[in-house]
C-alpha positions, 0 to 999 in steps of 0.5 A: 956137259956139267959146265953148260948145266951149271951155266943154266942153273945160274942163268936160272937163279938170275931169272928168279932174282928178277921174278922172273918165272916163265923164263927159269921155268923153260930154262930148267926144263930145256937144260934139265929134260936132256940131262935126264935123257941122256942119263936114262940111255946111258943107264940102258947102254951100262946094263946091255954092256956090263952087269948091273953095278949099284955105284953105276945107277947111283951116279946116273941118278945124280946126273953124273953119268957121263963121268963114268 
């Protein structure tokens, strides 16, 4: 998960060195769009699981949810 992130976010630096917009503008937007919905049901499994936990939320808010 984190290395498929992190190889899209240099895919995108590559597209932006290169001028690229429309590219790193579609590469960010197809790798980040599923990270946050992926967080975003992981935050709805934790709460129907177990009590609300501010470390938990904090995590997923910094796309580190699935670490969890």
């Amino acid at each position: 998960f984190m290395s498929e992130t992190a190889a899209a976010l240099c895919l995108s630096a590559g597209y932006r060195n290169t001028g690229d917009r429309m590219w790193q503008t579609l590469t960010l937007f197809f790798a980040l769009m599923p990270c946050a919905l992926v967080q975003l049901s992981l935050v709805f499994i934790h709460r129907d699981v177990s009590r609300d936990r501010p470390l938990v939320l904090l995590l997923h808010l910094l796309q580190l949810g699935p670490l969890v």
